[in-house]
C-alpha positions as CSV (number, residue, x, y, z in Angstrom):
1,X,-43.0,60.5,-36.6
2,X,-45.9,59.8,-34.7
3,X,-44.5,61.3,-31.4
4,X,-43.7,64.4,-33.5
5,X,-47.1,64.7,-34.4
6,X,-48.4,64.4,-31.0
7,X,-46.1,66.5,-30.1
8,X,-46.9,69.2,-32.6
9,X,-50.3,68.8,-31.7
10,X,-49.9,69.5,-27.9
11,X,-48.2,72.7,-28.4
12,X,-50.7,74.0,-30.7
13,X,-53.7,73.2,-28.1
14,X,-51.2,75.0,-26.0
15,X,-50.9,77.5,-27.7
16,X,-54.2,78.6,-28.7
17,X,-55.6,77.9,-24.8
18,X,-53.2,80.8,-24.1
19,X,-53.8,83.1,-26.7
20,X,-58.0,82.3,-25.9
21,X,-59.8,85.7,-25.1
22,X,-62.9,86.1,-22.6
23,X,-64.8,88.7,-24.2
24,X,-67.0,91.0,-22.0
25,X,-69.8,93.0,-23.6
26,X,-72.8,94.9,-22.6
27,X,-74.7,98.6,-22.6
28,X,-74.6,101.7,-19.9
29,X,-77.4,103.5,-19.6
30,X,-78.2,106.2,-17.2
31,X,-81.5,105.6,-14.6
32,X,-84.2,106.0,-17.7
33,X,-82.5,103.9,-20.3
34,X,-80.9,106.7,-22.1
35,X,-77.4,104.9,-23.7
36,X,-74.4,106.9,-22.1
37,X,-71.6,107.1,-24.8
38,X,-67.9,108.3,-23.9
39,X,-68.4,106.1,-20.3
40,X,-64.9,104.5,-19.0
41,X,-65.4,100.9,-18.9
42,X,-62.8,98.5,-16.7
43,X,-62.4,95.2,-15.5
44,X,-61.5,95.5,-11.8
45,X,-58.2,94.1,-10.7
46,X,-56.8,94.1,-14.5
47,X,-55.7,96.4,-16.8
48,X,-57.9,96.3,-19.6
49,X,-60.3,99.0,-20.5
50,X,-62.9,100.7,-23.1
51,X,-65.0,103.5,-24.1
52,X,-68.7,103.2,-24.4
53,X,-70.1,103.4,-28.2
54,X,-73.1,105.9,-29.3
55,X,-75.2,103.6,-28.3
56,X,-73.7,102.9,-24.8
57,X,-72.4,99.4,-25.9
58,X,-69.4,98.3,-25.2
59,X,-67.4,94.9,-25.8
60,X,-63.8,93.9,-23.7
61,X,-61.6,91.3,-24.6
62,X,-59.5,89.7,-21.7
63,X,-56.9,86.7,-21.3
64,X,-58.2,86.3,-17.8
65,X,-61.4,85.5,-16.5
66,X,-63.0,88.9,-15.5
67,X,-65.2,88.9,-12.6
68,X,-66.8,92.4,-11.9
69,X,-66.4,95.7,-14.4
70,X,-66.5,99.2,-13.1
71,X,-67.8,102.3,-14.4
72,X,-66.4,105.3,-14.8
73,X,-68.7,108.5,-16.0
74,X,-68.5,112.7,-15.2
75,X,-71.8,113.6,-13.3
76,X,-72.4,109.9,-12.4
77,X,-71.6,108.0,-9.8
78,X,-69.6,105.1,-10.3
79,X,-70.8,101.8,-10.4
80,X,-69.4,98.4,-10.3
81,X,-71.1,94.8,-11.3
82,X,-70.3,92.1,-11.5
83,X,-69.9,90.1,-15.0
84,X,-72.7,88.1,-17.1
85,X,-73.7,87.6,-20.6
86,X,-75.0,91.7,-22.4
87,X,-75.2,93.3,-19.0
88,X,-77.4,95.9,-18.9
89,X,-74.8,98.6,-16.6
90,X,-77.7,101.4,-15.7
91,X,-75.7,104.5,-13.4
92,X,-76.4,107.4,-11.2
93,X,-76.6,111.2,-10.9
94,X,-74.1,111.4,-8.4
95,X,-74.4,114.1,-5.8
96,X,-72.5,114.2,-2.3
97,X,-75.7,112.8,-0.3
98,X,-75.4,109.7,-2.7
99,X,-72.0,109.7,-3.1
100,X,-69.8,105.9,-1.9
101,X,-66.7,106.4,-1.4
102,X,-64.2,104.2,-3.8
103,X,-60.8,104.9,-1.9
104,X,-59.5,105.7,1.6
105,X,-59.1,109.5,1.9
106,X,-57.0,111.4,4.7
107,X,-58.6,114.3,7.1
108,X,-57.9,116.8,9.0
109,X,-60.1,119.3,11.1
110,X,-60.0,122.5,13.6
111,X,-61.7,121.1,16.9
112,X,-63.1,122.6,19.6
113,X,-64.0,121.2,23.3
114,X,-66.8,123.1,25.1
115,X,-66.5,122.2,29.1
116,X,-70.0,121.5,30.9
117,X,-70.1,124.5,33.3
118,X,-71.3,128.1,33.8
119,X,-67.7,129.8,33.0
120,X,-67.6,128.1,30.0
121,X,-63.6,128.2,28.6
122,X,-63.0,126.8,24.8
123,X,-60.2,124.5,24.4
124,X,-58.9,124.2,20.5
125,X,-57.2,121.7,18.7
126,X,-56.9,119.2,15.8
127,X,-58.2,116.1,14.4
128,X,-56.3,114.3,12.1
129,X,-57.5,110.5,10.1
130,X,-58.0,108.2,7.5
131,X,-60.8,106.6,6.1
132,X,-62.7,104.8,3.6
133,X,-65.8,102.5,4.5
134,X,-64.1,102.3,8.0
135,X,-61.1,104.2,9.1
136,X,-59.3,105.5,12.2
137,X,-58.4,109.1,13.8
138,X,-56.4,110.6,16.6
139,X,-57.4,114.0,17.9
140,X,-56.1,116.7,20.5
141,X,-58.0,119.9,22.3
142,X,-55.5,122.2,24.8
143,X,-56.4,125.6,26.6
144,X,-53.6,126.8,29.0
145,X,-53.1,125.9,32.3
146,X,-53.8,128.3,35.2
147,X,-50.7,129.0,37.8
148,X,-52.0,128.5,41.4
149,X,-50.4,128.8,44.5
150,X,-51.5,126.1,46.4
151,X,-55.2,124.2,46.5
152,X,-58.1,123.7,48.7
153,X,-60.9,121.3,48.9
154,X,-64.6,122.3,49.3
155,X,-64.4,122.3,53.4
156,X,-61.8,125.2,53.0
157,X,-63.7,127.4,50.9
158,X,-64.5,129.8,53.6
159,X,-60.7,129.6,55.0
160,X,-59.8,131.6,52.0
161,X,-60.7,135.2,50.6
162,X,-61.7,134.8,47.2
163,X,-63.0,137.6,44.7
164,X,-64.9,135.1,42.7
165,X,-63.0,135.3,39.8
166,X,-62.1,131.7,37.9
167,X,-59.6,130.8,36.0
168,X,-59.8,127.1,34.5
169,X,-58.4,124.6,31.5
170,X,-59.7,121.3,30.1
171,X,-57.1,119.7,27.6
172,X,-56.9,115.4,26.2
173,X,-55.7,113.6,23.7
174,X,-57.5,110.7,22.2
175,X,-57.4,108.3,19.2
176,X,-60.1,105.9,17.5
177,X,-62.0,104.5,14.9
178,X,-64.5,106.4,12.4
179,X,-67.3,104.2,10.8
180,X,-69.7,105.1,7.5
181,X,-73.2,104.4,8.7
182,X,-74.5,105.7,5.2
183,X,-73.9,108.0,2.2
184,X,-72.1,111.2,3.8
185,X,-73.0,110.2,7.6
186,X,-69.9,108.5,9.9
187,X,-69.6,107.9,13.5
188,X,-66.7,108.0,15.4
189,X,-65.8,106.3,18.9
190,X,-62.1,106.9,20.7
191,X,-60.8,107.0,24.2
192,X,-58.0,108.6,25.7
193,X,-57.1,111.1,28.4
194,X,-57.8,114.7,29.4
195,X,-57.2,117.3,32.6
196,X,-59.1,119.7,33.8
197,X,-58.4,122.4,36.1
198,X,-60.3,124.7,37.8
199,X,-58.6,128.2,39.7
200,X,-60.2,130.2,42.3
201,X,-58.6,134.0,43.2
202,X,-57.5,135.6,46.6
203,X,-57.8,139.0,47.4
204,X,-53.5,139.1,46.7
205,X,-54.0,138.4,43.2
206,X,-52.7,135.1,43.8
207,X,-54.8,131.5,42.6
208,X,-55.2,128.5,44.2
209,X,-56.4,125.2,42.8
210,X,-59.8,124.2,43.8
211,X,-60.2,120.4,43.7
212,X,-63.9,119.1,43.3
213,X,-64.3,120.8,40.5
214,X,-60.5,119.4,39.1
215,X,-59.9,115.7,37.3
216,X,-57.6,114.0,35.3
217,X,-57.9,110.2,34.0
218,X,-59.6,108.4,31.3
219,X,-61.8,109.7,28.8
220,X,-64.5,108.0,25.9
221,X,-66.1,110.0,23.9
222,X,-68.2,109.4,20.6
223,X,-70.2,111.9,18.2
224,X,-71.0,112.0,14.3
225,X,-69.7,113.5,11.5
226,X,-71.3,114.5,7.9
227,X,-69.2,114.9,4.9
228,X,-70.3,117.5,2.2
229,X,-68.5,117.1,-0.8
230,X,-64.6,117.6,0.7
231,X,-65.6,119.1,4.0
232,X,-66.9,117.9,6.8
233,X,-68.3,118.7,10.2
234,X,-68.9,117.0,13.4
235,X,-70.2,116.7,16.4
236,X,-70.3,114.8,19.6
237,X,-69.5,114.2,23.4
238,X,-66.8,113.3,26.0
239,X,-67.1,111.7,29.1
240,X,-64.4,112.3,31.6
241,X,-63.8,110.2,34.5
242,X,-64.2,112.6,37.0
243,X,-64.4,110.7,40.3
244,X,-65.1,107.3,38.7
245,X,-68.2,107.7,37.1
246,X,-67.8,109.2,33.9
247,X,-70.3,111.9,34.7
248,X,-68.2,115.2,33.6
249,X,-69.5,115.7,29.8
250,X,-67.7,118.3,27.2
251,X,-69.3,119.1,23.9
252,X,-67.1,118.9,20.8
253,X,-67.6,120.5,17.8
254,X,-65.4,120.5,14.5
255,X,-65.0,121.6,10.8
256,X,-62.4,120.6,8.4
257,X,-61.6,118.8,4.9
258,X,-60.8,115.2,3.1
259,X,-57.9,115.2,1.1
């Protein structure tokens, strides 16, 4: 009878730890202390959730331990804190200057590679990534190659009758990794590879391939890049290994959209 009793007794201490609630409670107000009714109230990494009262209060019940509680309110930005005894939850006007992101978002821009020379020649492509906090891309710029019949090197420039007409392309590929500094501002910093060449004309039309002015190899490149809302633009420099010394800079320039 006894064992049955302890027994009995054991479950029901059992029972009643599992069936014990953690209650989180505690008000939202906006920057001035105004209470924010209607406000989505969460516990991160759970499922349970409320609405704010008139009076911005708001009261939780969870079988787990809750650790932090985000926010959720239109025209504010979210906010998240962590869990103690009547927080006081005070929010944000959000605008896109102020605005954190609170997932990892995909990208995708028209790009736009400006060689450093007098005949300037725009190459066009795409950039294409995914970030959050810190995130990564992969990017391509292309103008078409010139045909040439043969090339020369700068001791042959007088061996040849040239109009003075110039026909050049600057195309790479590169990949890399996109950083938040703050708010809306990111940089980005890749590597890769790129081509350039550069075409003079004969007096038959034809064009030959003029060398110091030509490279291919390695290229870094790094720049900046603002968010507004879900666009973005950006901005920066590569540096193409033109005989060893990175010296060659293109400007790049871009526009495009999170999604």
């Amino acid at each position: 009878m006894k064992k049955l009793l302890l027994l009995g007794f054991f479950l029901l201490l059992c029972s009643l730890y599992l069936s014990a609630q953690n209650t989180v409670s505690g008000t939202v107000t906006d920057k001035k202390g105004n209470p924010i009714p209607g406000a989505k109230v969460e516990i991160k990494g759970g499922t349970e959730s409320t609405i704010t009262e008139l009076d911005g209060t708001f009261t939780l019940e969870t079988k787990i331990p809750a650790q932090k509680v985000k926010v959720y309110y239109v025209g504010m930005q979210s906010k998240e804190q962590k869990v103690k005894p009547n927080m006081l939850i005070k929010m944000s006007d959000s605008n896109w200057w102020r605005e954190k992101p609170d997932k990892y978002q995909w990208l995708i821009g028209a790009q736009t590679a400006l060689p450093d020379c007098e005949d300037i020649k725009p190459s066009f492509g795409l950039m294409l990534g995914r970030v959050k906090k810190i995130g990564w891309y992969v990017k391509g710029v292309y103008s078409k190659v010139p045909d040439t019949d043969g090339s020369m090197e700068a001791e042959d420039y007088y061996a040849h009758w040239l109009t003075g007409k110039i026909k050049q392309s600057y195309w790479n590929a590169t990949a890399g990794f996109i950083a938040r500094l703050w708010s809306p501002v990111h940089v980005y910093v890749g590597a890769g590879y790129s081509n350039r060449k550069v075409a003079w004309e004969t007096f038959d039309g034809s064009y030959v391939k003029y060398e110091p002015d030509c490279y291919y190899g390695a290229v870094i490149e790094c720049g900046l890049m603002l968010k507004v809302k879900k666009f973005f633009i950006n901005g920066g420099v590569m540096l193409n290994n033109d005989s060893n010394n990175f010296k060659d800079r293109v400007g790049n320039f871009g526009i495009g959209m999170y999604f």
